[in-house]
Each structure stands twice: as structure tokens, then as C-alpha cells.
mmCIF file of the N, C-alpha and C atoms, coordinates in Angstrom:
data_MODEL
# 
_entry.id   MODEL 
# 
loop_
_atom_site.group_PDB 
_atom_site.id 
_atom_site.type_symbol 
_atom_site.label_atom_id 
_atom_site.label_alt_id 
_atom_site.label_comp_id 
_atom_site.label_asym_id 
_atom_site.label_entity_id 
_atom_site.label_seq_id 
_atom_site.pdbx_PDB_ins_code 
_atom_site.Cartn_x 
_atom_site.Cartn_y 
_atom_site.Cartn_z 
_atom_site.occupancy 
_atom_site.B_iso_or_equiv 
_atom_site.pdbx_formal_charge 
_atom_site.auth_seq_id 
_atom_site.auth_comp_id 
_atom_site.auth_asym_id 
_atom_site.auth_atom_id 
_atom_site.pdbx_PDB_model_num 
ATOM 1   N N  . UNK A 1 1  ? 128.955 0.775   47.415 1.00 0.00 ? 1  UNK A N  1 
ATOM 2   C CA . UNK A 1 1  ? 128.893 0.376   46.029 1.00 0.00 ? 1  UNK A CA 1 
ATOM 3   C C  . UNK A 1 1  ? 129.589 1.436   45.180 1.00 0.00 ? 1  UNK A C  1 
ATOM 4   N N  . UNK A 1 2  ? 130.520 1.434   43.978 1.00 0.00 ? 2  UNK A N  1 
ATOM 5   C CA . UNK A 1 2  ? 131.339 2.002   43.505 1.00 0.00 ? 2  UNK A CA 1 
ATOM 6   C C  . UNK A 1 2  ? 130.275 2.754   42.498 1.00 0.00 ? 2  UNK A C  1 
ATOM 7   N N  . UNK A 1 3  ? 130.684 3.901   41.928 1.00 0.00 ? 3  UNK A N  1 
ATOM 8   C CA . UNK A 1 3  ? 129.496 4.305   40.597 1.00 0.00 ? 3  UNK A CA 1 
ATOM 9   C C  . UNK A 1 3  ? 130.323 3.740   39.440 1.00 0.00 ? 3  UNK A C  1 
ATOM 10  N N  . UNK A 1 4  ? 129.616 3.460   38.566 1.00 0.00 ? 4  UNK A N  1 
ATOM 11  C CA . UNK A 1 4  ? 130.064 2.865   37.561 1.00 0.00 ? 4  UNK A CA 1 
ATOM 12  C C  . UNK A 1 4  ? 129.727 4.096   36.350 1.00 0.00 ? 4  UNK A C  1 
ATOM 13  N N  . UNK A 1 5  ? 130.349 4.117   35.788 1.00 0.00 ? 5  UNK A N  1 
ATOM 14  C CA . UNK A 1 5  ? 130.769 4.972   34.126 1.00 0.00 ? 5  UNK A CA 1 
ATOM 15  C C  . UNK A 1 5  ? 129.456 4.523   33.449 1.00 0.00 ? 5  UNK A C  1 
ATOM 16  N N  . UNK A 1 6  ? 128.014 4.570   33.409 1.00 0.00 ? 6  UNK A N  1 
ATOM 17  C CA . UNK A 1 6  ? 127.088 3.791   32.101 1.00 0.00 ? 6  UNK A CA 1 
ATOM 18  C C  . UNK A 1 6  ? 127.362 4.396   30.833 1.00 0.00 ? 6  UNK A C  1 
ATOM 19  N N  . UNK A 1 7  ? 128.605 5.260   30.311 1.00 0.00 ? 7  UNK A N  1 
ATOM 20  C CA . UNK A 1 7  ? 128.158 5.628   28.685 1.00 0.00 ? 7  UNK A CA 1 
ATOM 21  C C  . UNK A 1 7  ? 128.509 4.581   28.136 1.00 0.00 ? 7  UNK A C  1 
ATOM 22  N N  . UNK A 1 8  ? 127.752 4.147   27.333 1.00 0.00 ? 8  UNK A N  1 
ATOM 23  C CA . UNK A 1 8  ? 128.008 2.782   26.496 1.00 0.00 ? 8  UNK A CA 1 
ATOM 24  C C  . UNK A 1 8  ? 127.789 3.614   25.400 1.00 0.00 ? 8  UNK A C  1 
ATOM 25  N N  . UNK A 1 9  ? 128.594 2.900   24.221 1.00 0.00 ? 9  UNK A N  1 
ATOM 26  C CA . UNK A 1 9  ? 128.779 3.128   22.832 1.00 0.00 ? 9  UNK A CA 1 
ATOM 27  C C  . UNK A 1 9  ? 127.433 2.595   21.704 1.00 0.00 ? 9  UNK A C  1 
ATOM 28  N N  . UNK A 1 10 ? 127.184 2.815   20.740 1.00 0.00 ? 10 UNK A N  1 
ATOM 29  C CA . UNK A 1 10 ? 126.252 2.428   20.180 1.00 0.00 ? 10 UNK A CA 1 
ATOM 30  C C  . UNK A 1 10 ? 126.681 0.911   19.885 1.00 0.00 ? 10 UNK A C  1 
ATOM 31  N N  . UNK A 1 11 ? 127.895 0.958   19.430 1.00 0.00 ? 11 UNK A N  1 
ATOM 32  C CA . UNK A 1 11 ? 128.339 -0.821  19.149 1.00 0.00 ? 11 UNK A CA 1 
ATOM 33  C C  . UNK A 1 11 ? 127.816 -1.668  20.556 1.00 0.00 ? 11 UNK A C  1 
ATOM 34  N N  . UNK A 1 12 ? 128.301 -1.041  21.461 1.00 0.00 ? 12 UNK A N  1 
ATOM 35  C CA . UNK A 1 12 ? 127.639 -1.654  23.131 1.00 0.00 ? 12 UNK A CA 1 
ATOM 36  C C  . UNK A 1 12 ? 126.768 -1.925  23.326 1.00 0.00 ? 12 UNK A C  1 
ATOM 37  N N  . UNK A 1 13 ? 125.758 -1.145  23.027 1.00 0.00 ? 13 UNK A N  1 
ATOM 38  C CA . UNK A 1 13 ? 124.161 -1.342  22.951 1.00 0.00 ? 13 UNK A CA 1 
ATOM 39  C C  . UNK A 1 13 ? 123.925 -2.283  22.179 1.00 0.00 ? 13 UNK A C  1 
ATOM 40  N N  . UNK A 1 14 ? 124.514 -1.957  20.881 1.00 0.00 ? 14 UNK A N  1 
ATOM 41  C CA . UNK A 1 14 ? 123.848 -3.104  20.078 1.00 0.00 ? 14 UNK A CA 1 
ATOM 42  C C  . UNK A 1 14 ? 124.245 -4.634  20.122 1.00 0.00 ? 14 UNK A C  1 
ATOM 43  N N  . UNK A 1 15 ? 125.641 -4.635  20.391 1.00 0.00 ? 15 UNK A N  1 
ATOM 44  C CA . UNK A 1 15 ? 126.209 -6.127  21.264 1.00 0.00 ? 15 UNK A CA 1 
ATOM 45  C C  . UNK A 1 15 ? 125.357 -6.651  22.536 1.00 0.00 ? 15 UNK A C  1 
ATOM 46  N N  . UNK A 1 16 ? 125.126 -5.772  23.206 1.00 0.00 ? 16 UNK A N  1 
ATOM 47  C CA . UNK A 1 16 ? 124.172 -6.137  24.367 1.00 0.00 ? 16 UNK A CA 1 
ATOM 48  C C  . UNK A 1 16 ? 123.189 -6.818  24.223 1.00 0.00 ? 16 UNK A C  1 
ATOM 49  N N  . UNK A 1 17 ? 122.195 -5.583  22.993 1.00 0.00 ? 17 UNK A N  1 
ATOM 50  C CA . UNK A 1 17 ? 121.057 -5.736  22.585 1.00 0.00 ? 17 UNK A CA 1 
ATOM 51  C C  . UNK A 1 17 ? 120.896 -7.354  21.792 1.00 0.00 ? 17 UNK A C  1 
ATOM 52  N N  . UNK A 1 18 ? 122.133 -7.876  21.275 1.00 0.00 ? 18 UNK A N  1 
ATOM 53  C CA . UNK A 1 18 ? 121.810 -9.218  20.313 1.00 0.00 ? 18 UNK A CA 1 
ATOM 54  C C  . UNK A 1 18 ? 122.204 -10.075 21.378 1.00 0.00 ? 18 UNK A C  1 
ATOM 55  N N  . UNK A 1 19 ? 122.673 -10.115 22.465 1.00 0.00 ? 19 UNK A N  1 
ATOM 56  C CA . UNK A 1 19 ? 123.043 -10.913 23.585 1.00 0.00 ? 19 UNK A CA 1 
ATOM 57  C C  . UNK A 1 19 ? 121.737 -10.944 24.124 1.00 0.00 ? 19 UNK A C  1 
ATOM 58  N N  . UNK A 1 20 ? 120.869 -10.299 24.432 1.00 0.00 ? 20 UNK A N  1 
ATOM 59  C CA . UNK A 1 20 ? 119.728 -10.488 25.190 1.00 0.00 ? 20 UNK A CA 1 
ATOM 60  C C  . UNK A 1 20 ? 118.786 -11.091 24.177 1.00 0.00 ? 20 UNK A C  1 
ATOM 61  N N  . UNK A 1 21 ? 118.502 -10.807 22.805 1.00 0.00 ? 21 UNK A N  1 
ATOM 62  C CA . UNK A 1 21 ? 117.951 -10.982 21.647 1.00 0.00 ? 21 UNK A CA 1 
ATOM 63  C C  . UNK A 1 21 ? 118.436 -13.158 22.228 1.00 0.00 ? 21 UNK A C  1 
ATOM 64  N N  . UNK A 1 22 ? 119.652 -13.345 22.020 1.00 0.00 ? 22 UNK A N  1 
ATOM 65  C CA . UNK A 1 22 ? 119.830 -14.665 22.087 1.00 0.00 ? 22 UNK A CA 1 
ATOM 66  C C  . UNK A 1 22 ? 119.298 -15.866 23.045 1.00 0.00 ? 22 UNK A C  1 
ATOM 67  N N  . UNK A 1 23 ? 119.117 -15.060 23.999 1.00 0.00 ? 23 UNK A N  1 
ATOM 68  C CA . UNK A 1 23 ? 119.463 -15.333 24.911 1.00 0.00 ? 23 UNK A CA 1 
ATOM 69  C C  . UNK A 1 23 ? 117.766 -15.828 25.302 1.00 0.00 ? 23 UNK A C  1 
ATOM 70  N N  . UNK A 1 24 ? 117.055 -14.543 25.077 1.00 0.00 ? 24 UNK A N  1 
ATOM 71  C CA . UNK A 1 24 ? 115.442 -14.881 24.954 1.00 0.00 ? 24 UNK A CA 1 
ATOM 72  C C  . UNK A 1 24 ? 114.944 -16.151 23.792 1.00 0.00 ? 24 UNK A C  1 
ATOM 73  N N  . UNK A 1 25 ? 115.941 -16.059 22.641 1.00 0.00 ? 25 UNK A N  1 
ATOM 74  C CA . UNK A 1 25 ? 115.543 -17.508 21.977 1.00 0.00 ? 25 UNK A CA 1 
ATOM 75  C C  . UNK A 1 25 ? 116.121 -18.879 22.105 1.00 0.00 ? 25 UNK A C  1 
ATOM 76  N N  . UNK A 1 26 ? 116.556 -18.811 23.007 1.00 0.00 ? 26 UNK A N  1 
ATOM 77  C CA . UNK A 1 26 ? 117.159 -19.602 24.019 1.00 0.00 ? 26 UNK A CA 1 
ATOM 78  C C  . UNK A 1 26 ? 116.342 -20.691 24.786 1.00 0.00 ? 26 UNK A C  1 
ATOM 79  N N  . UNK A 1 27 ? 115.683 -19.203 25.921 1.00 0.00 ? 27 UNK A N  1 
ATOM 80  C CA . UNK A 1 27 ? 114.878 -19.562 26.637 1.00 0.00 ? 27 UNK A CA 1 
ATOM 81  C C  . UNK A 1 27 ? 114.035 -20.151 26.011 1.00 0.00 ? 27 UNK A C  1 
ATOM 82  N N  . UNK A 1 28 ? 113.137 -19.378 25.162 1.00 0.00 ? 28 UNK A N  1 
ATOM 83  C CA . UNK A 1 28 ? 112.171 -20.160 24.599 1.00 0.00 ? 28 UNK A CA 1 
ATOM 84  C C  . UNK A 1 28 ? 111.960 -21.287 23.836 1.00 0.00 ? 28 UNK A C  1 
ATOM 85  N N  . UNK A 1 29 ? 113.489 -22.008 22.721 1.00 0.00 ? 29 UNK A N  1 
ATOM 86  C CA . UNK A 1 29 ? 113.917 -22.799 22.684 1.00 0.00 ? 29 UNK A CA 1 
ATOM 87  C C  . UNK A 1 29 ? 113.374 -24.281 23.506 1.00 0.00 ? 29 UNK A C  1 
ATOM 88  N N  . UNK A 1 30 ? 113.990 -23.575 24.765 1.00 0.00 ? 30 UNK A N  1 
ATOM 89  C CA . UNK A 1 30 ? 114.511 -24.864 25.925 1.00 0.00 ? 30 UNK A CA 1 
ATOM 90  C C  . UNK A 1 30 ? 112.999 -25.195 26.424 1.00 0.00 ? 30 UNK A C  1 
ATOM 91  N N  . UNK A 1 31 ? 111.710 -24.025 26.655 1.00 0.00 ? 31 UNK A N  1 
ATOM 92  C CA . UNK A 1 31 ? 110.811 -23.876 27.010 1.00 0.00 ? 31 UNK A CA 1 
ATOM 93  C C  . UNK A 1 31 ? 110.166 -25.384 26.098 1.00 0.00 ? 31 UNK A C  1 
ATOM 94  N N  . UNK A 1 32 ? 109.732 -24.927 24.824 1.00 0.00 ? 32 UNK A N  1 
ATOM 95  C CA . UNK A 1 32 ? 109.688 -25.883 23.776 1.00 0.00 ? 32 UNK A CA 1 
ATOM 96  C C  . UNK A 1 32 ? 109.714 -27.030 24.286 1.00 0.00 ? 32 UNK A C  1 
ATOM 97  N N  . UNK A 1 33 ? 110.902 -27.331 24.266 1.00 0.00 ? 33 UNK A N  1 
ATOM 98  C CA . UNK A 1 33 ? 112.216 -29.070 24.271 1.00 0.00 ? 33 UNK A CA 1 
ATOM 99  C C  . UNK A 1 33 ? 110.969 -29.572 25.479 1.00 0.00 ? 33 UNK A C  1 
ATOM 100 N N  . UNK A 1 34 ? 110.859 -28.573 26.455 1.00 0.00 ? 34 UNK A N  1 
ATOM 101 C CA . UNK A 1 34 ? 110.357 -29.121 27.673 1.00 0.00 ? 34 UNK A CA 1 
ATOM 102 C C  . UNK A 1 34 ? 109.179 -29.316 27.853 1.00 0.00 ? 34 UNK A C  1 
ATOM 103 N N  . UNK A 1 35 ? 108.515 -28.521 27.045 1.00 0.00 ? 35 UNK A N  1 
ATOM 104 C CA . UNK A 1 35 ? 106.942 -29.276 26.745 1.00 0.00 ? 35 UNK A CA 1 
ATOM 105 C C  . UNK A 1 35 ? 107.035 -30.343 26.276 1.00 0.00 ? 35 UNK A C  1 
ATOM 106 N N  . UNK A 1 36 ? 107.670 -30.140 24.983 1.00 0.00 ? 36 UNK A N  1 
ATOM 107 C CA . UNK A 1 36 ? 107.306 -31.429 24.441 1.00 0.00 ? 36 UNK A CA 1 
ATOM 108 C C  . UNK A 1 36 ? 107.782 -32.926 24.630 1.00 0.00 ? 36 UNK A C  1 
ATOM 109 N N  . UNK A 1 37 ? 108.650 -32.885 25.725 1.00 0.00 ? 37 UNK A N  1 
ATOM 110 C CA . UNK A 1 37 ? 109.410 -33.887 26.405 1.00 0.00 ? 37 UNK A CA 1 
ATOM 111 C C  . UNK A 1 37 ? 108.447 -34.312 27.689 1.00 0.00 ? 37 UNK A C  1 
ATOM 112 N N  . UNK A 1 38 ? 107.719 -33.764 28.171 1.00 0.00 ? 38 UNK A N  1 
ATOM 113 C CA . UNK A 1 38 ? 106.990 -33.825 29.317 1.00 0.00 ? 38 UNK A CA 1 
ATOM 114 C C  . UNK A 1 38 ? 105.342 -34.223 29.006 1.00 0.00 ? 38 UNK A C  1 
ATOM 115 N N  . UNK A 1 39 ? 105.077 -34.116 27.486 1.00 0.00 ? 39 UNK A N  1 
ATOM 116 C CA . UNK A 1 39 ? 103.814 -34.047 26.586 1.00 0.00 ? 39 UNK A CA 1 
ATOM 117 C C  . UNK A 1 39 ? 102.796 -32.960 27.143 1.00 0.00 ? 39 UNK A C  1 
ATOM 118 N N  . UNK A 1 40 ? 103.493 -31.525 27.490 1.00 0.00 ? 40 UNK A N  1 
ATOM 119 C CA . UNK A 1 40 ? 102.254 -30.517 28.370 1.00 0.00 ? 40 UNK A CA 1 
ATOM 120 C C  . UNK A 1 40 ? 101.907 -29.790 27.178 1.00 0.00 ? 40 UNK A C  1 
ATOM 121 N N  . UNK A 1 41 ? 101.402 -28.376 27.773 1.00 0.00 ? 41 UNK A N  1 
ATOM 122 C CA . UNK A 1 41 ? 100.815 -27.526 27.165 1.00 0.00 ? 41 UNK A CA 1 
ATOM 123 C C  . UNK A 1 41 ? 101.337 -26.133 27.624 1.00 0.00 ? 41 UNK A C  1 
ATOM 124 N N  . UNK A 1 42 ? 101.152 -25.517 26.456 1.00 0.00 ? 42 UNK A N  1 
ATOM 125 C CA . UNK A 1 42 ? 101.528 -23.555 26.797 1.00 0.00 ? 42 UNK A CA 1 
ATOM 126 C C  . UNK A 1 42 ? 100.538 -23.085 26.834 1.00 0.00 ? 42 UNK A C  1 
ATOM 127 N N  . UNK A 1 43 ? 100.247 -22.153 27.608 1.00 0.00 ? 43 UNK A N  1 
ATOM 128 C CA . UNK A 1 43 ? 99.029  -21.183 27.313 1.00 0.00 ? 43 UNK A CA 1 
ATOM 129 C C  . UNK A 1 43 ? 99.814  -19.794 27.227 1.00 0.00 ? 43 UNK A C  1 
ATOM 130 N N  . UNK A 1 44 ? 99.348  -19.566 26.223 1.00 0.00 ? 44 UNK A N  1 
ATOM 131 C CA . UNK A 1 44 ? 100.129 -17.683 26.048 1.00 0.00 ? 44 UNK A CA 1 
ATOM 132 C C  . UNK A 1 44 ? 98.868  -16.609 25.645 1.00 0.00 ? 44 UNK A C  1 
ATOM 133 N N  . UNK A 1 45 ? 99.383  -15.844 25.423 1.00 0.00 ? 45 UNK A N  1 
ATOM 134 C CA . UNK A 1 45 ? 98.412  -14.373 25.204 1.00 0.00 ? 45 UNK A CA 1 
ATOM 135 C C  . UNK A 1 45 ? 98.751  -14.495 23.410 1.00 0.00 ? 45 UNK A C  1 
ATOM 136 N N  . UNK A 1 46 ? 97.444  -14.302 22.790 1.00 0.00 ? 46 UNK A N  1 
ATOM 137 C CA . UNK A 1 46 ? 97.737  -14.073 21.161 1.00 0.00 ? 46 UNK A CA 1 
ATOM 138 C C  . UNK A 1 46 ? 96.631  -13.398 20.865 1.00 0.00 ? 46 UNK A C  1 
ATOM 139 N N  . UNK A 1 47 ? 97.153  -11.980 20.541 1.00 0.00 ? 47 UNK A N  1 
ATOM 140 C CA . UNK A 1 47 ? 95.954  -11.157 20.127 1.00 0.00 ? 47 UNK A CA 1 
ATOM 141 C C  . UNK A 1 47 ? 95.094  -10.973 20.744 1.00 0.00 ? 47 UNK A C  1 
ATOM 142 N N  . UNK A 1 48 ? 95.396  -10.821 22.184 1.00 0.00 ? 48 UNK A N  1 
ATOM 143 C CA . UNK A 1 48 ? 94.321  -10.731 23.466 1.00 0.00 ? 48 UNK A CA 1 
ATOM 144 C C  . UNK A 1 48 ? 93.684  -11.579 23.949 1.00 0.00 ? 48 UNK A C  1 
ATOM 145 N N  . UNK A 1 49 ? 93.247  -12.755 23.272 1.00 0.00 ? 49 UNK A N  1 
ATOM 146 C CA . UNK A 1 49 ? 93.218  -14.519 23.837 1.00 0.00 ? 49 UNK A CA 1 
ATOM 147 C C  . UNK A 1 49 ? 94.242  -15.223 24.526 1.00 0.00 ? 49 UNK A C  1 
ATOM 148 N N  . UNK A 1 50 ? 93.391  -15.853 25.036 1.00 0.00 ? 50 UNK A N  1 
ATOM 149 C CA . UNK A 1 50 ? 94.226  -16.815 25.594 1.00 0.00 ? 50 UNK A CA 1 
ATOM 150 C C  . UNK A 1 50 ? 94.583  -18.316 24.848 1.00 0.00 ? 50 UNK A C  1 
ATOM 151 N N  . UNK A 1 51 ? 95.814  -18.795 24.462 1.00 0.00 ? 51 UNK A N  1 
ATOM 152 C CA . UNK A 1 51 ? 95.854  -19.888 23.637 1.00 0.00 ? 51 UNK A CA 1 
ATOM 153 C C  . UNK A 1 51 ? 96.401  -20.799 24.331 1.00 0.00 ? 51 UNK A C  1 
ATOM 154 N N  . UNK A 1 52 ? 95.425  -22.305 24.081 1.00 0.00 ? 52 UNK A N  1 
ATOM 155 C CA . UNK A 1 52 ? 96.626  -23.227 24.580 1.00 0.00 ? 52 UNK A CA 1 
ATOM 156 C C  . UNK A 1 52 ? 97.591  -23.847 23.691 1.00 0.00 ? 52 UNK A C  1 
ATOM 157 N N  . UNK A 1 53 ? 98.292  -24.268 23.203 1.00 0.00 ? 53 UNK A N  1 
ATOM 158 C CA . UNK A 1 53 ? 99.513  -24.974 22.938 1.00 0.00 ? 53 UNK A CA 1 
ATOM 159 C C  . UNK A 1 53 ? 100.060 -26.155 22.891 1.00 0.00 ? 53 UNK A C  1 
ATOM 160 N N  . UNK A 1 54 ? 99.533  -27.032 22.507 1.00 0.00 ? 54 UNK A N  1 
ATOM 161 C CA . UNK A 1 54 ? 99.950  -28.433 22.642 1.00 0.00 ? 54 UNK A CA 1 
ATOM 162 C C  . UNK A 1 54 ? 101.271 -28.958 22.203 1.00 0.00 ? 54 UNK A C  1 
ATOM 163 N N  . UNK A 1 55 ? 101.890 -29.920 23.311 1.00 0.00 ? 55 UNK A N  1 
ATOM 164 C CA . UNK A 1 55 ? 102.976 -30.280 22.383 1.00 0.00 ? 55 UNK A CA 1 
ATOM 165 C C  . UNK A 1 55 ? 103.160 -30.775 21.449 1.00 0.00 ? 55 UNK A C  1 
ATOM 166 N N  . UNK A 1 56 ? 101.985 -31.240 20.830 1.00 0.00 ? 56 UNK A N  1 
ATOM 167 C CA . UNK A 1 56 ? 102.375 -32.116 19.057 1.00 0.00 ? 56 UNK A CA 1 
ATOM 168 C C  . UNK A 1 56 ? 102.165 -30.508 18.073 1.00 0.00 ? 56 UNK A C  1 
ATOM 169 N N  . UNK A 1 57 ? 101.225 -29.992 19.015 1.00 0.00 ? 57 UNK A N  1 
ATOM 170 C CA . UNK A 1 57 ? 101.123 -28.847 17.784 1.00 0.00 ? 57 UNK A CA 1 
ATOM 171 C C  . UNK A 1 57 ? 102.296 -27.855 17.920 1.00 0.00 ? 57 UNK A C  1 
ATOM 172 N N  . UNK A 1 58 ? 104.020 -27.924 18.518 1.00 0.00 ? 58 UNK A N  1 
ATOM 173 C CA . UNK A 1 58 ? 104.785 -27.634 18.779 1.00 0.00 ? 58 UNK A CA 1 
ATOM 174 C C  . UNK A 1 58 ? 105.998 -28.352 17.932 1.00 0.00 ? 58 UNK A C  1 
ATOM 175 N N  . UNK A 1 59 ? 106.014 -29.361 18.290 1.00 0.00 ? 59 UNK A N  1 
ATOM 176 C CA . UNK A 1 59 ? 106.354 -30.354 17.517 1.00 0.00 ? 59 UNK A CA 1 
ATOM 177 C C  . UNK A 1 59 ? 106.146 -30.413 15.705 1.00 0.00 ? 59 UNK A C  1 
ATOM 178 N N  . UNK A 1 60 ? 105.233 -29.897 15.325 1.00 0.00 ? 60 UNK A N  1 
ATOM 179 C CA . UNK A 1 60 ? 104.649 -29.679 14.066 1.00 0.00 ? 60 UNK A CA 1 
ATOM 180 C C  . UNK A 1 60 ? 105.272 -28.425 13.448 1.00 0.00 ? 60 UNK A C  1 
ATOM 181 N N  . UNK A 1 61 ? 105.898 -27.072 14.422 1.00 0.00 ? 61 UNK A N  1 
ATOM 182 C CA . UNK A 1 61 ? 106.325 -26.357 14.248 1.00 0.00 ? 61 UNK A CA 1 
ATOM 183 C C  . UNK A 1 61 ? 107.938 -26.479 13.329 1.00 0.00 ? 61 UNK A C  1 
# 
């Protein structure tokens, strides 16, 4: 495996940084579409609970 050069520039980082930024609202986006196309549910972590998520209450969003 070749070594690669990592100094990246601050512009680099921060191009990177909004590429991954996108990329995660993306995902979560598509996450969405797919609940609510399927009529499921999310359960996530909020404030140390556990929440479920319905797709109309997604939809409402």
C-alpha cells in the first residue's frame, strides 16, 4: 500500500466536512421516504429515551 501525503488544507477539511454534512442528510432524508412509504416506525434515542416515530407523525414534519 503506497503512503499517502494526509496534509489537507483547511478549505479541504471544510469541503470534506460539508460533503459528509450532505451526505448524512441524505441518508436520513431517504430513511424518512422509507418509513413512510412502508407505513413503519423509528425508534431513536431523545434525551436518553427511547422514542418511537410514526410515519404520519413524520409525514406531519
Amino acid at each position: 500500500m503506497q503512503d499517502v501525503d494526509i496534509n489537507m488544507s483547511e478549505k479541504d477539511i471544510e469541503l470534506m466536512q460539508e460533503k459528509i454534512d450532505a451526505g448524512i442528510l441524505l441518508a436520513q432524508k431517504r430513511l424518512k421516504e422509507k418509513v413512510i412509504r412502508e407505513d413503519g416506525e423509528l425508534v431513536v434515542m431523545r434525551d436518553g429515551k427511547v422514542t418511537h416515530i410514526t410515519a404520519v407523525d413524520l409525514e406531519e414534519e
